[in-house]
C-alpha beads as a LAMMPS data file, in Angstrom:
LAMMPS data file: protein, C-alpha beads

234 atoms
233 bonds

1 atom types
1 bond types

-500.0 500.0 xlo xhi
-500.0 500.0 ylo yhi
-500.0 500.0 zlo zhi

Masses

1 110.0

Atoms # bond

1 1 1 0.000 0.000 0.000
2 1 1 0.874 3.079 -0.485
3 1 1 1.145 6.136 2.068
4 1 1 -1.957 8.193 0.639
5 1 1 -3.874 4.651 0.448
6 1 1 -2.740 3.619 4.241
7 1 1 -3.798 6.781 5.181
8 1 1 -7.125 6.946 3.945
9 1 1 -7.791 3.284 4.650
10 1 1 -6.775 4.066 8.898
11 1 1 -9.257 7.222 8.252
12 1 1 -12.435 4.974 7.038
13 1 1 -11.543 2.357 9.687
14 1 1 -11.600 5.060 12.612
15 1 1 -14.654 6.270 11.329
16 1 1 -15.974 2.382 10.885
17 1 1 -14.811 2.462 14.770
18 1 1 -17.052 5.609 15.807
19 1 1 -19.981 4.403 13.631
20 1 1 -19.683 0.993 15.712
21 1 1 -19.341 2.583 18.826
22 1 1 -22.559 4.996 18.558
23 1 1 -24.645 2.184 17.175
24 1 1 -23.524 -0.342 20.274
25 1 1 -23.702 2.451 23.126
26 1 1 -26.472 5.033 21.733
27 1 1 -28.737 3.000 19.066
28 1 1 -29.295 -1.017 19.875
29 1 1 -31.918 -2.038 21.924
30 1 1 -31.256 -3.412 25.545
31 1 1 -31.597 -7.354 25.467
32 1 1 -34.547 -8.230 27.412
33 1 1 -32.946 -10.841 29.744
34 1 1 -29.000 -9.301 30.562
35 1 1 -30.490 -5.397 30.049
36 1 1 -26.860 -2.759 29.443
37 1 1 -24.281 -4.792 30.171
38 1 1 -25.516 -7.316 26.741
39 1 1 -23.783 -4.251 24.740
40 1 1 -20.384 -5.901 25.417
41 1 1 -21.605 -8.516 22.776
42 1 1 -20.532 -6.319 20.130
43 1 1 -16.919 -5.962 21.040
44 1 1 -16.377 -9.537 22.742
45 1 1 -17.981 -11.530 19.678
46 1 1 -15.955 -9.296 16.822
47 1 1 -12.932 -9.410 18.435
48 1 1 -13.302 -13.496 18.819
49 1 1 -14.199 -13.679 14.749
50 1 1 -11.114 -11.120 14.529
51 1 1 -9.064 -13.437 16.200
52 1 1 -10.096 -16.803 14.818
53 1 1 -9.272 -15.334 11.543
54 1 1 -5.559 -14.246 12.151
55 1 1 -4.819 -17.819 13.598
56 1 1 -6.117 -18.900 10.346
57 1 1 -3.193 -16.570 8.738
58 1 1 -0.677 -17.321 10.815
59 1 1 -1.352 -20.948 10.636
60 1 1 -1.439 -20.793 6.654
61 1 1 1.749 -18.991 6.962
62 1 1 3.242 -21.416 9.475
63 1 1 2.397 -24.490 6.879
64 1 1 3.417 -22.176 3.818
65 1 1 7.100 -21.814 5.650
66 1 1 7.582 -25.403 6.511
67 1 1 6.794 -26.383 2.781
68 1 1 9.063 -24.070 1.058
69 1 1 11.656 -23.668 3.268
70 1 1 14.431 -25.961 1.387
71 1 1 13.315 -25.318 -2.308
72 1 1 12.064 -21.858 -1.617
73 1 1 13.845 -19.573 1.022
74 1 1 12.556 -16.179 -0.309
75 1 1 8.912 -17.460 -0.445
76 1 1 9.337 -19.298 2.698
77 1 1 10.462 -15.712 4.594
78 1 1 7.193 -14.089 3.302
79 1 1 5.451 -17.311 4.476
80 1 1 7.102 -16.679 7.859
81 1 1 6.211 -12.950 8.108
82 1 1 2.501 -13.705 7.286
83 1 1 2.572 -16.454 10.096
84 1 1 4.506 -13.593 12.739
85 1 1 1.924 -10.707 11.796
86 1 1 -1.006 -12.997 11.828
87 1 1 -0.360 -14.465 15.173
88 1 1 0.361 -10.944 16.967
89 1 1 -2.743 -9.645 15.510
90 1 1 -4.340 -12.162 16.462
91 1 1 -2.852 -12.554 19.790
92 1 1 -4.227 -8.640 20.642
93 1 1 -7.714 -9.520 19.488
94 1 1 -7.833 -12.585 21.675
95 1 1 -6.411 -11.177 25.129
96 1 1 -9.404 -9.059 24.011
97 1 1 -11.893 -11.197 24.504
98 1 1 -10.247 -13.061 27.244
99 1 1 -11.172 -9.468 29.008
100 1 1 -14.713 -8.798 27.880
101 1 1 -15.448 -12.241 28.853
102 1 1 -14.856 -12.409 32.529
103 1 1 -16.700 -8.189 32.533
104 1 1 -19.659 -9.795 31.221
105 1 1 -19.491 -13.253 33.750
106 1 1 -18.715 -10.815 36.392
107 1 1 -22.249 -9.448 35.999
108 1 1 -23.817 -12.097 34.362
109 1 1 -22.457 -15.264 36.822
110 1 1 -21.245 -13.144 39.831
111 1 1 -17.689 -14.112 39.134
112 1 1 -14.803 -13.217 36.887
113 1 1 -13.769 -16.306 35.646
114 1 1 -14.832 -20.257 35.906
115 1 1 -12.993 -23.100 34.450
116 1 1 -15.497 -23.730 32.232
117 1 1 -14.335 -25.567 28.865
118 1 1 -14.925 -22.758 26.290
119 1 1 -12.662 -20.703 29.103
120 1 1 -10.555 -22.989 29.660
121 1 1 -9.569 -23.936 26.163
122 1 1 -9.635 -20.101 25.055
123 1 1 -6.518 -19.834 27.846
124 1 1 -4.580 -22.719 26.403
125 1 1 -4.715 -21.183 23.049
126 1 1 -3.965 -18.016 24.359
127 1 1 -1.099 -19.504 26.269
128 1 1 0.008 -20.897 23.049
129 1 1 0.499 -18.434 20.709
130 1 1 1.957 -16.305 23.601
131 1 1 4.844 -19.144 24.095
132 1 1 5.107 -18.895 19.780
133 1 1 5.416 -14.866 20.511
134 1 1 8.247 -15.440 23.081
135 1 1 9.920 -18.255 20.897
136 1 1 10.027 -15.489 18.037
137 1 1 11.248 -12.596 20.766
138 1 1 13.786 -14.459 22.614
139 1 1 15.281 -17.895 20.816
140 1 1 17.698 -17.202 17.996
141 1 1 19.487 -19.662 15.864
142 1 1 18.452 -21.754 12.446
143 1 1 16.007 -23.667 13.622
144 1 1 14.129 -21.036 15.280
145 1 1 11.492 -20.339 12.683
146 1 1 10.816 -24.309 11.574
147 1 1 10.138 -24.417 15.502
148 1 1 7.858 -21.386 15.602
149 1 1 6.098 -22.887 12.737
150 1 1 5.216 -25.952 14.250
151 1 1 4.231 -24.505 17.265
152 1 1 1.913 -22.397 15.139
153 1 1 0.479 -25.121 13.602
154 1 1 -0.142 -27.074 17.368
155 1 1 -1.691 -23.400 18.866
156 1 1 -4.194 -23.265 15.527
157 1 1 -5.345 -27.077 16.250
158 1 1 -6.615 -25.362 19.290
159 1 1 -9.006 -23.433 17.291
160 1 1 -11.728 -25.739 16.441
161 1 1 -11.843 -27.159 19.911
162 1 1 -12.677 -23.533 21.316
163 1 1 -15.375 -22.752 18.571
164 1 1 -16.854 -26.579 19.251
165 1 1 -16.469 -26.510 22.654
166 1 1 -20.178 -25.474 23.665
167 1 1 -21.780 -27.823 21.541
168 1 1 -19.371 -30.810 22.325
169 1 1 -19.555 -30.279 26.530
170 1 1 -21.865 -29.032 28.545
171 1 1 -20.465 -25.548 29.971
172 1 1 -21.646 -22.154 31.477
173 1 1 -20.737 -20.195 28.789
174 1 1 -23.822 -19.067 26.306
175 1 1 -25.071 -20.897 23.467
176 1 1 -24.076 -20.069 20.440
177 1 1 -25.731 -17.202 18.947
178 1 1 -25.522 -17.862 14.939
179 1 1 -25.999 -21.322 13.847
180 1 1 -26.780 -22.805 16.824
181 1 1 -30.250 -24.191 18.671
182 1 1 -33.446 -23.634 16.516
183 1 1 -34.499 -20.022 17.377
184 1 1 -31.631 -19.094 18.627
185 1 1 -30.336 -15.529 16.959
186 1 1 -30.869 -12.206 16.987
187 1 1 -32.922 -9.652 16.091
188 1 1 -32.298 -7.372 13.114
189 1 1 -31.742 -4.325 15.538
190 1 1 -29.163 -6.081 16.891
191 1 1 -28.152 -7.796 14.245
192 1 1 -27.552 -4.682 12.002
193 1 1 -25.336 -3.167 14.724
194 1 1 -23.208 -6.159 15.404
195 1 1 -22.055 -6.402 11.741
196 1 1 -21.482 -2.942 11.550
197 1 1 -18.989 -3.544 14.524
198 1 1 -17.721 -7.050 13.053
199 1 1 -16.791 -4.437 9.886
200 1 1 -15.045 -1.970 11.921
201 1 1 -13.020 -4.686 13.708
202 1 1 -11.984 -6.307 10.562
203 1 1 -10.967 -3.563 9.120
204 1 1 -8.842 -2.453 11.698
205 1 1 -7.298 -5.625 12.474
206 1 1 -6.400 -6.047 8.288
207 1 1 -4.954 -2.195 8.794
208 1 1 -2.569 -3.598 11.855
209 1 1 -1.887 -6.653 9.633
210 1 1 -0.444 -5.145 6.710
211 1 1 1.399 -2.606 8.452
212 1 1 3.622 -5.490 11.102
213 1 1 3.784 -7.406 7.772
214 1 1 5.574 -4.447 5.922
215 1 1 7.429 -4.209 9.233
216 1 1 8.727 -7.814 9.736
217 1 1 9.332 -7.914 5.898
218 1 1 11.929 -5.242 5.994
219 1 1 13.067 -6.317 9.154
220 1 1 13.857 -9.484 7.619
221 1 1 15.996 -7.959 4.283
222 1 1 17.855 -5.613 6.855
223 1 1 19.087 -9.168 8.280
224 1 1 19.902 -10.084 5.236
225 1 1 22.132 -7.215 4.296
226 1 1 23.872 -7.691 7.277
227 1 1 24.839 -11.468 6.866
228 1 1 25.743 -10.636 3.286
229 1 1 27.978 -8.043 4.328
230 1 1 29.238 -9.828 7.490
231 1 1 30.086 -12.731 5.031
232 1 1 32.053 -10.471 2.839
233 1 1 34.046 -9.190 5.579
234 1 1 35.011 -12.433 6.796

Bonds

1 1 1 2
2 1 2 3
3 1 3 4
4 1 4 5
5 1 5 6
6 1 6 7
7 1 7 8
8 1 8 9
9 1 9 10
10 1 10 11
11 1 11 12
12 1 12 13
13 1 13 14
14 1 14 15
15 1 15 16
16 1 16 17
17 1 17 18
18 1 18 19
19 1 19 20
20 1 20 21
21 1 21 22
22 1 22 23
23 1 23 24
24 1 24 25
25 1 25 26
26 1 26 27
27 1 27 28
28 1 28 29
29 1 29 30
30 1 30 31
31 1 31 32
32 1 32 33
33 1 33 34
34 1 34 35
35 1 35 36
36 1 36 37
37 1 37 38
38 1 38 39
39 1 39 40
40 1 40 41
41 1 41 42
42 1 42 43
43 1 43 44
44 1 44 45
45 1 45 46
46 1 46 47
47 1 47 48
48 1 48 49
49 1 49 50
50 1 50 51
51 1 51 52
52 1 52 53
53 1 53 54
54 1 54 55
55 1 55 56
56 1 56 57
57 1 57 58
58 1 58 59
59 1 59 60
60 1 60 61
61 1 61 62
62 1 62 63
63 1 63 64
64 1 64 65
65 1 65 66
66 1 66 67
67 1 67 68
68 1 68 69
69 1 69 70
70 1 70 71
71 1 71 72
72 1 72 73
73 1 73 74
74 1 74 75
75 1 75 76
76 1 76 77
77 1 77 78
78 1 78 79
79 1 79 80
80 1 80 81
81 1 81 82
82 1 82 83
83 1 83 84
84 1 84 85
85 1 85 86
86 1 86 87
87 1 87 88
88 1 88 89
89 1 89 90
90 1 90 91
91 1 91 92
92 1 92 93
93 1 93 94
94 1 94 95
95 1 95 96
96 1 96 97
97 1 97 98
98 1 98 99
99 1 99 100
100 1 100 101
101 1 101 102
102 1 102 103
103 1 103 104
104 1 104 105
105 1 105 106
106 1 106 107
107 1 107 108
108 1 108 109
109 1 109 110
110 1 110 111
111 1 111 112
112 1 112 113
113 1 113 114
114 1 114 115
115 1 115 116
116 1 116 117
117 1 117 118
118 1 118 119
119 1 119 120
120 1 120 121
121 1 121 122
122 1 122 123
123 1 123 124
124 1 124 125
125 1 125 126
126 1 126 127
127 1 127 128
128 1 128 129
129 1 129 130
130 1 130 131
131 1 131 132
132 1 132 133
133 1 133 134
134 1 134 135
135 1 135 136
136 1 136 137
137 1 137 138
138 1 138 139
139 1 139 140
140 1 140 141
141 1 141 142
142 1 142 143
143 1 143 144
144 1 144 145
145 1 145 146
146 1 146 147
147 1 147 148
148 1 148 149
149 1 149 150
150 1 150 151
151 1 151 152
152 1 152 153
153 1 153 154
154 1 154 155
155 1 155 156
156 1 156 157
157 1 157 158
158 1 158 159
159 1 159 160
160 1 160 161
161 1 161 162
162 1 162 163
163 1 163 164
164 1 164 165
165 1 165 166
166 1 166 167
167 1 167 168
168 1 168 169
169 1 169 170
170 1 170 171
171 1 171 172
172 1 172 173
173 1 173 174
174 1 174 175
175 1 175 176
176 1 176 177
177 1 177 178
178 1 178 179
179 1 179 180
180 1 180 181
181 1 181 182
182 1 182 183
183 1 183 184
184 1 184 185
185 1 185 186
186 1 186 187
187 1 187 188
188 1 188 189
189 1 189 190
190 1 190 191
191 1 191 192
192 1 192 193
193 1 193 194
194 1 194 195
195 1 195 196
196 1 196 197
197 1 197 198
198 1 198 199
199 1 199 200
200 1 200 201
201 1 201 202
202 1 202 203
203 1 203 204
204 1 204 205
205 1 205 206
206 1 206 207
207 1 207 208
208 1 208 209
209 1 209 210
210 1 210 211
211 1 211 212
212 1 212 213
213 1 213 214
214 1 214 215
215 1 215 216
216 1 216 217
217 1 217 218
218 1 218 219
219 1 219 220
220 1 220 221
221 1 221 222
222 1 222 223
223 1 223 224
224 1 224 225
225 1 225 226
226 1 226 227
227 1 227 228
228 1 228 229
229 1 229 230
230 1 230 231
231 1 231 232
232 1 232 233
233 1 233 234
């Protein structure tokens, strides 16, 4: 992208933000049953869909690394970028929800947090992709990246078992909203504000993607310039 592009994109998705914001706080209807504090549903379930997808990315990147890595080295360090950005991104979105969550319980359950299974699988990922964040911080060396990628690809296996998790135990956290019991759902009030929101967040999570991409990617020929050189010297 370029500047006047990135610019106007981060302008539309601040302004997706606002729009979001007024129509969660000032426009939707109170749910009949939880009253104010059901507004939270439009942050905590966007920033979950947010999430889910980046895992997705960095665990497409994470496969695309491991594949090319010996025939491919320049593909397989944009492969490795796209796994890094995707997994931060996602990372933020997730620690996200991991806080909206226990707000709403709080109210809803009296309590901030129960090891319930959609909580307590939701942690493990978390817990995951955190250790694949520290692996990429800390560890150095060769093999660092063919490890990060397979610990990528064992955090996103994690996924499925979070989103199935309600309908495969029973737990305390709510029933799925879309595409779960018969009648379950919501109504178009609602409904119209939390895609507005699931926009917004999209859009600003794509916005944070491309831009630790473009980071990481000239991270990553700055290293290279410097072995080149430090191989010429030597």
């Amino acid at each position: 992208m370029k500047k006047n592009a990135i610019g106007l994109y981060a302008a539309v998705t601040v302004a997706l933000m606002v729009w979001g914001f007024y129509l969660a706080v000032f426009v939707a209807p109170n749910d009949a049953m939880q009253g104010e504090i059901f507004r939270i549903f439009y942050y905590h379930v966007p920033s979950w869909a947010v999430a889910f997808t980046f895992f997705a990315v960095s665990f497409i990147g994470s496969v695309g690394y491991l594949a090319t890595r010996h025939n491919h080295p320049g593909r397989a360090q944009i492969f490795d970028a796209l796994a890094l950005s995707g997994a931060e991104v996602a990372v933020v979105f997730c620690t996200v929800g991991l806080t909206t969550g226990p707000i709403w319980g709080r109210r809803a359950w009296g309590i901030w947090w129960t090891w319930d299974p959609r909580l307590t699988t939701t942690l493990v990922l978390w817990l995951i992709y955190v250790s694949y964040l520290l692996l990429r911080r800390f560890a150095a060396g060769p093999q660092m990246q063919t490890l990060a990628a397979v610990l990528g690809i064992f955090g996103a296996l994690d996924v499925p078992i979070v989103y199935m998790s309600t309908r495969w135990w029973a737990t305390q956290h709510p029933a799925p909203v879309f595409f779960g019991a018969p009648g379950s759902g919501m109504a178009w009030p609602m409904l119209r504000v939390f895609f507005w929101n699931l926009g917004a967040w999209f859009a600003w999570g794509l916005m944070v993607l491309v831009i630790r991409y473009r980071v990481e990617r000239h991270r990553q020929k700055i290293a290279e310039c410097e072995a080149e050189a430090a191989l010429h010297e030597a």
